[in-house]
VEXDREN-2710 file (C-alpha; in Angstrom, 1 decimal):
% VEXDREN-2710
k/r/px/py/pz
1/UNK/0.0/0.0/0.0
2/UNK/1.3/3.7/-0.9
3/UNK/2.0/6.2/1.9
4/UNK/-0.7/8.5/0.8
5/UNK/-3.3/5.3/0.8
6/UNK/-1.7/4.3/4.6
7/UNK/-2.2/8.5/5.7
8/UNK/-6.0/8.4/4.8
9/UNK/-6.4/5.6/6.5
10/UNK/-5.0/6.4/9.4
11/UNK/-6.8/9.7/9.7
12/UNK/-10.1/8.2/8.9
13/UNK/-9.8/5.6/12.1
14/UNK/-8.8/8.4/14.1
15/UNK/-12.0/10.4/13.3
16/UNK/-13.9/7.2/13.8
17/UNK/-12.0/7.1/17.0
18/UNK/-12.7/10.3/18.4
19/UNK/-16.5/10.6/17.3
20/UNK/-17.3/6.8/19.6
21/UNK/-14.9/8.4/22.7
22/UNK/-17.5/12.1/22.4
23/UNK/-14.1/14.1/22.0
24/UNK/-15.9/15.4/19.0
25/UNK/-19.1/15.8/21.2
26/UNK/-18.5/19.9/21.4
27/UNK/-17.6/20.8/18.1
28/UNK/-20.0/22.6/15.9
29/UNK/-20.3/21.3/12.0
30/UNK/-21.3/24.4/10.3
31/UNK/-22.5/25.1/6.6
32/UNK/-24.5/27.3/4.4
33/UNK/-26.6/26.7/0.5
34/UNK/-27.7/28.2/-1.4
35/UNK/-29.8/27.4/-4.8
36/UNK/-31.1/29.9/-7.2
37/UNK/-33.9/29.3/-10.5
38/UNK/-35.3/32.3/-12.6
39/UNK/-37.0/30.0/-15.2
40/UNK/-40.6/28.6/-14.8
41/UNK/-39.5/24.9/-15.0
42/UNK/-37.0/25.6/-12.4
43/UNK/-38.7/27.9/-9.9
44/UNK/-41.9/25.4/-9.5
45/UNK/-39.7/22.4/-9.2
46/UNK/-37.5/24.3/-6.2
47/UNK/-41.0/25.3/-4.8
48/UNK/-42.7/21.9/-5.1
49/UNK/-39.5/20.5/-3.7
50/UNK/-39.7/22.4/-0.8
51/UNK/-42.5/20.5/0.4
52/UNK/-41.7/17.0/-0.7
53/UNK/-40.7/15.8/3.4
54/UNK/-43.7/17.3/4.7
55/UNK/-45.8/15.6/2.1
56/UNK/-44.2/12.2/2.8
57/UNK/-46.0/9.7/5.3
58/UNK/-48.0/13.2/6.1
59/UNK/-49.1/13.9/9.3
60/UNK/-49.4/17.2/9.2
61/UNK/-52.1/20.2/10.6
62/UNK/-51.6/23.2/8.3
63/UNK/-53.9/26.5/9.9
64/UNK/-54.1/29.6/7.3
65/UNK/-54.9/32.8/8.5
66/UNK/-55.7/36.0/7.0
67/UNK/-56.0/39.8/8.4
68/UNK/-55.4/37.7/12.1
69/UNK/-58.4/35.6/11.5
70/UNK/-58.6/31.9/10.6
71/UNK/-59.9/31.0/7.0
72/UNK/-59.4/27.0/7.6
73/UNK/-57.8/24.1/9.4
74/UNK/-56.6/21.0/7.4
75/UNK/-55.8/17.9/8.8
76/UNK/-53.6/15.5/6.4
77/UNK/-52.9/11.9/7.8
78/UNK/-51.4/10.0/5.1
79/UNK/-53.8/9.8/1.6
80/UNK/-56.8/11.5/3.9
81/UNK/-57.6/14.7/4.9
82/UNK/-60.0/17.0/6.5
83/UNK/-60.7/20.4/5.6
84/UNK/-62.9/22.7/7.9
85/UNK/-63.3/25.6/6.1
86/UNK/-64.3/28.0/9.1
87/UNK/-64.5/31.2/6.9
88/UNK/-67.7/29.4/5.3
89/UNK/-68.7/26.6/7.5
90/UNK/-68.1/24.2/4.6
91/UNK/-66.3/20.8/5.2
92/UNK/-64.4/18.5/2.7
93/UNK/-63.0/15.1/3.3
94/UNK/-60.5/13.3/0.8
95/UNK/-59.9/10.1/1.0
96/UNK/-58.8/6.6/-0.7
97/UNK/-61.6/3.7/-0.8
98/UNK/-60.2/1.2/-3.3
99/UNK/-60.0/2.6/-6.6
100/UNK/-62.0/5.2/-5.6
101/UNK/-60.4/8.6/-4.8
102/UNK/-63.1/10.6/-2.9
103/UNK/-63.4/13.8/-1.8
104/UNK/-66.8/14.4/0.1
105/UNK/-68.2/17.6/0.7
106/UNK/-70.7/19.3/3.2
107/UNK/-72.4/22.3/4.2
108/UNK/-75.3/22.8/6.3
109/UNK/-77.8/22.4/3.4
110/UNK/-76.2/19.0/1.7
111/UNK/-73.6/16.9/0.9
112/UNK/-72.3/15.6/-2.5
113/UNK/-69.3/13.4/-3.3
114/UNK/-67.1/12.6/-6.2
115/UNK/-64.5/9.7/-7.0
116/UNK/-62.3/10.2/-9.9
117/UNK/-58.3/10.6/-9.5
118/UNK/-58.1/14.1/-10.7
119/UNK/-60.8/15.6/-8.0
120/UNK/-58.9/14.0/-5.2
121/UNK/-55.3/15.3/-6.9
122/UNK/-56.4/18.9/-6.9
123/UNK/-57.7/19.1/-3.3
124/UNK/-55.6/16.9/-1.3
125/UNK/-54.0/18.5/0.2
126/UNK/-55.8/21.5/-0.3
127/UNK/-53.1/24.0/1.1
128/UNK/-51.0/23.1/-2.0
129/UNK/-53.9/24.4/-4.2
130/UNK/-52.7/28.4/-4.4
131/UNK/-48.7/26.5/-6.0
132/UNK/-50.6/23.4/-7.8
133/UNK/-52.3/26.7/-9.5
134/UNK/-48.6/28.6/-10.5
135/UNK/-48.7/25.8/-13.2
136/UNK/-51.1/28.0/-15.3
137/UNK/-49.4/31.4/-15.5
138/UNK/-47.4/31.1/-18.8
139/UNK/-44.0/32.2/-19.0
140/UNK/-44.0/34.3/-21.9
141/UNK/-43.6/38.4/-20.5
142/UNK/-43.6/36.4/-16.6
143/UNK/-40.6/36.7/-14.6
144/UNK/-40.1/33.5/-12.3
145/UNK/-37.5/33.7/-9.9
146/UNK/-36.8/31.0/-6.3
147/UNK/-34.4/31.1/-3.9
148/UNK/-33.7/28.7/-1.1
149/UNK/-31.1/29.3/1.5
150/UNK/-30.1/26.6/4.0
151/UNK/-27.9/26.4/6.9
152/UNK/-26.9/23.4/8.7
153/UNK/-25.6/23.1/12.0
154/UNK/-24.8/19.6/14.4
155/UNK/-27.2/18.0/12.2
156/UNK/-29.5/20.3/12.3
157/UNK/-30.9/22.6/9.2
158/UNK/-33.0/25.6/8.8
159/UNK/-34.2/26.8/5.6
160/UNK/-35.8/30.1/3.9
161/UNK/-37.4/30.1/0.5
162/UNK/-38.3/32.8/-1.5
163/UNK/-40.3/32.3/-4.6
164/UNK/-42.0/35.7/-7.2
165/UNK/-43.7/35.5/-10.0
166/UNK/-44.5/39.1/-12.1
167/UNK/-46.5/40.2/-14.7
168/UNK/-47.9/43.6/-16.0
169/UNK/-47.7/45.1/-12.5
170/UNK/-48.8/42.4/-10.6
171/UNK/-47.0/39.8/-8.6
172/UNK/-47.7/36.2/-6.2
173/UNK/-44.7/36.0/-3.6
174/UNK/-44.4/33.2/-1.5
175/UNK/-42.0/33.1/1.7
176/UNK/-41.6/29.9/3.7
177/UNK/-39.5/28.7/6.3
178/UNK/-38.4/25.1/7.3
179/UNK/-36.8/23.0/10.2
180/UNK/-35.1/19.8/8.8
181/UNK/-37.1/19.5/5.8
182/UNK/-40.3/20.1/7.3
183/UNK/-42.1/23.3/6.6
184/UNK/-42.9/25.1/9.4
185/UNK/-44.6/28.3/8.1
186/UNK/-45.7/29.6/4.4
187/UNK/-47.1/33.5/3.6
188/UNK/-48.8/34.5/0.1
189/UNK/-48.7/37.5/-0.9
190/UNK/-51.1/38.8/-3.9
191/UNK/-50.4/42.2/-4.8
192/UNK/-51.5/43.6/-8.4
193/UNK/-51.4/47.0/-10.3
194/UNK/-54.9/48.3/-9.2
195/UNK/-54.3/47.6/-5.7
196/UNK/-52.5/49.5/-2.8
197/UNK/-52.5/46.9/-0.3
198/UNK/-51.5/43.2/-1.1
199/UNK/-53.8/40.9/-0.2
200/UNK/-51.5/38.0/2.1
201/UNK/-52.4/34.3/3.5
202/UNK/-50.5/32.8/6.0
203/UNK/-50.2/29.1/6.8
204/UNK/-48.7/27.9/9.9
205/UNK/-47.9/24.2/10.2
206/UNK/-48.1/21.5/13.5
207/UNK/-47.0/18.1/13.0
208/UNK/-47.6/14.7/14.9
209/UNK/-51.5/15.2/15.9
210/UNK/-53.3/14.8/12.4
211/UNK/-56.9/13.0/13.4
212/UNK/-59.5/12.5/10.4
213/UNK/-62.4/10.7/11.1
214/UNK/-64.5/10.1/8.0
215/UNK/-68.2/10.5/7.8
216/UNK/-70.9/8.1/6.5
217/UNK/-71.6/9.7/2.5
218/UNK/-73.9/6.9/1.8
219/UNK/-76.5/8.9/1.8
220/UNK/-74.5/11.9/0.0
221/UNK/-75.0/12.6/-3.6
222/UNK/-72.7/11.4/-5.9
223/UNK/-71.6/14.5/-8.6
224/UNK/-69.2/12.3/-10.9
225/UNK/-69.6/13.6/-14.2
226/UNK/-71.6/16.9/-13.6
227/UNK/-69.4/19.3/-15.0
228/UNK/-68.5/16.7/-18.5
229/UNK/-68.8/18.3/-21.5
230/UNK/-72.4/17.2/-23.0
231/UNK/-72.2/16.8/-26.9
232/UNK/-73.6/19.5/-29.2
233/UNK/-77.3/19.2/-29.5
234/UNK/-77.7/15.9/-27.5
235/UNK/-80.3/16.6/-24.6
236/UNK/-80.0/15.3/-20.8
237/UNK/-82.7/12.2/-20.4
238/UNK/-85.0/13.3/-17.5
END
């Protein structure tokens, strides 16, 4: 074996050494990142990134406030989730039975239900609904820009994220902050040419004590289908 080879080896048993004794114990491992996107494609997939521990084996409540009063709670627990949208009393469930992807929904009035794949996709979770919507501003005269900044510290990490998109005077910035992968708070911010005072959502996240308990829809009505394109001069059987 060279020297070189014998040196790196040595100095690799002594770390190893070291770290099981807790001589190492008090030292601080320190580091900052930071990533950077200013194209469509690669602010979204920073910004949807962002997310992707939270989202994972979810168990998550997410509480979004705006001017200091509570517009809805959302419980996620794994593929189900309860939304109690307190700013109009109404309530929506989404949840997996089978193949069926259902997301229930009631008021005081009724309650009406659906089961197809792309229903459940754009409401669970339902938070993710105002960057699931970024998709559809097109790029052409829209400035995209997202940074993330990260520090790291005894195996520990802290995040910021700052994501803008602009157009014609108006602009969406989001601002969200993170603990070791796991988002901790998110603020919208809606501001647009005609407006003096943005318009701002803030979502503040608790993890650990997700509870959904599913109601009975047996009795709901089923909507699948109700907003399907009907073919040109074909009438609805009655």
């Amino acid at each position: 074996m060279k020297k070189p080879a014998i040196l790196i080896l040595a100095l690799l048993l002594c770390v190893a050494t070291f770290a099981s004794c807790g001589i190492l114990d008090n030292i601080e491992v320190t580091g900052t990142s930071e990533i950077s996107a200013d194209s469509k494609e690669d602010s979204l997939s920073l910004l949807n990134g962002y997310f992707e521990d939270s989202l994972k084996n979810a168990n998550v409540v997410a509480t979004a406030t705006g001017d200091g009063e509570v517009i809805y709670v959302e419980s996620l627990l794994g593929n189900k989730s309860f939304l109690d949208y307190q700013s109009t009393g109404t309530k929506m469930y989404c949840f997996v039975d089978g193949d069926k992807y259902i997301v229930a929904t009631s008021s005081e009035e009724s309650g009406f239900y659906t089961t197809d794949r792309k229903t459940y996709d754009n409401n669970c979770p339902y938070f993710m609904n105002n960057i699931k919507i970024l998709e559809m501003v097109p790029e052409e005269g829209t400035t995209f820009t997202c940074t993330v900044k990260t520090e790291e510290k005894n195996k520990e990490s802290t995040s910021t994220l700052t994501f803008e998109v602009a157009a014609n005077g108006a602009s969406i910035k989001i601002t969200a902050t993170a603990k070791n992968g796991m988002v901790q708070t998110v603020t919208f911010t809606n501001a647009d040419a005609t407006s003096e005072t943005p318009r701002t959502t803030e979502l503040a996240f608790a993890y650990g004590n997700a509870s959904v308990t599913l109601p009975d829809i047996s009795d709901w009505t089923n909507m699948d289908g109700w907003n399907d394109d009907q073919p040109e001069g074909e009438e609805t059987e009655e």
